[in-house]
C-alpha positions in Angstrom: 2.4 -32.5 76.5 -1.6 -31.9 76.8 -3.2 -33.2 74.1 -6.2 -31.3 73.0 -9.4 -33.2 71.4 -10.6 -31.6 67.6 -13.1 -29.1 69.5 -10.2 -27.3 71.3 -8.1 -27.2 68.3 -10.8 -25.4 66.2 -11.9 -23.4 69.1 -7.5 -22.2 69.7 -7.4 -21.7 65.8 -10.2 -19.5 65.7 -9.1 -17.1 68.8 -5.7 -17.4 66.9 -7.0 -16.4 63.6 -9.1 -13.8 64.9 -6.2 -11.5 66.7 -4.0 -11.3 63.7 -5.1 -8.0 62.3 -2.7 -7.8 59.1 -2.0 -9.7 56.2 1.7 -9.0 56.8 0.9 -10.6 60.4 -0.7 -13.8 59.1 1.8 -14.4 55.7 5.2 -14.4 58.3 3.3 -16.5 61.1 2.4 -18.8 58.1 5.7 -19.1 56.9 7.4 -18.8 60.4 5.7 -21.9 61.3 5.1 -23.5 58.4 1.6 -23.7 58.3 -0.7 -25.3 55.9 -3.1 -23.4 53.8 -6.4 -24.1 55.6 -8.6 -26.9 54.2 -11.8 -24.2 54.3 -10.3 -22.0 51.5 -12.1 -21.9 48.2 -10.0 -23.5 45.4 -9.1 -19.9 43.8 -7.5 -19.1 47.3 -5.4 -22.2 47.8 -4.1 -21.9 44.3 -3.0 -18.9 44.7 -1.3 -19.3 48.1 0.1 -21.8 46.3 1.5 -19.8 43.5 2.6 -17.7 46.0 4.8 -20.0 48.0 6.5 -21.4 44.9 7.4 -17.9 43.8 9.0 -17.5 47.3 11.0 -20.5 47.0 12.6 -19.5 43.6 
């Protein structure tokens, strides 16, 4: 497998983030994959992603 140095990555995320047009889009890929929440969200946002993902699990 190709390893890709921290520039890449962001630069992949960004192209990645950028072409999902719905929220409906980004909340299965999210869950599909298990994706963190991303480290650049306010505090409000995480917490309620948060709140979110424990509600799913109940």
């Amino acid at each position: 497998m190709v390893e890709f140095d921290e520039k890449k990555q962001k630069v992949i995320a960004d192209l990645i983030r950028r072409s999902i047009t719905s929220e409906a889009i980004r909340d299965y890929l999210r869950k599909a994959l298990n994706l963190p929440v991303e480290q650049g969200l306010p505090d409000e946002h995480k917490s309620l992603l948060d709140e979110i993902d424990r509600a799913d699990k109940e």
